[in-house]
N, C-alpha and C positions, 0 to 999 in steps of 0.2 A: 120698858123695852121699846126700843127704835124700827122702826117698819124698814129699813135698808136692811140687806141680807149682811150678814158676816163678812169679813175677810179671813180666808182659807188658804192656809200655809201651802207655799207652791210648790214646796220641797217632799213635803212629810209623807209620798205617797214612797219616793226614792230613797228615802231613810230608813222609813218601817221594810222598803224589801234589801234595802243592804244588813239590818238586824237580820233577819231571817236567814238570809247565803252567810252572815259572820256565823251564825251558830250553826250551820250546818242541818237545818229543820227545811223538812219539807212542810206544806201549809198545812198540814192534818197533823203532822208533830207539833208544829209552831199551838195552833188549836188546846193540843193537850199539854204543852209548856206553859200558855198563859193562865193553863187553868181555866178556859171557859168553855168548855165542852157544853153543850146543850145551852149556850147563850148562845152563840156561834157558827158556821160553820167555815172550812176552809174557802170555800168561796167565796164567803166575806172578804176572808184574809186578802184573796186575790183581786179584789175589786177595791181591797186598802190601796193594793201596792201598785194598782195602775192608773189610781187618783177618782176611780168614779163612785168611790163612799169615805168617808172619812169616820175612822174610832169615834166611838164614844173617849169621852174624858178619863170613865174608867179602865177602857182598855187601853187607852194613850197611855196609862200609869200603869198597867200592866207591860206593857212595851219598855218603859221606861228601867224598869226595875230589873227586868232579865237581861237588859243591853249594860244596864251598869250606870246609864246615863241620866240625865235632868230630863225633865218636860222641858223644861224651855229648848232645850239643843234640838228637840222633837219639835217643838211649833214654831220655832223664831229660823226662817229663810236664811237670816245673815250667820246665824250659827252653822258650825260644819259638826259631823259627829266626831268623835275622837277617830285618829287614823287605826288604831287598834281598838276592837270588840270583841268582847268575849268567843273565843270560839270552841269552848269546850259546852260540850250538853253537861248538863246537873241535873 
């Protein structure tokens, strides 16, 4: 492992909150959509979507999986999401 800190996708804080308004979830619904209730709280969620915490990997692939879309579209900046996301709750 390298002592330089990470590079931190400068997008992913403005994706994970466009998944959220696409589904029509508030952060406490988003919470119990991802399935991680008691890993979690919505305040988390909220300090996702404003860029001052970043997912773990497995909640990146929790995100991933409800949006419809790839990790990669979620970490890689030059990726856009798709212009259409799901917007029905399940």
């Amino acid at each position: 492992m390298g002592t330089k800190p990470r590079t931190k996708p400068k997008r992913l804080a403005e994706k994970l909150l466009r998944i959220r308004v696409a589904l029509g979830l508030s952060q406490p619904e988003l919470v119990k959509r991802l399935g991680v209730e008691g890993e979690i709280t919505f305040k988390q969620i909220s300090k996702y979507e404003t860029g001052l915490r970043e997912p773990t990997l497995i909640i990146l692939l929790k995100y991933a999986r409800i949006a419809g879309v790839s990790m990669e579209s979620l970490a890689d900046d030059k990726m856009d999401l798709p212009i259409k996301l799901p917007a029905s709750r399940k």
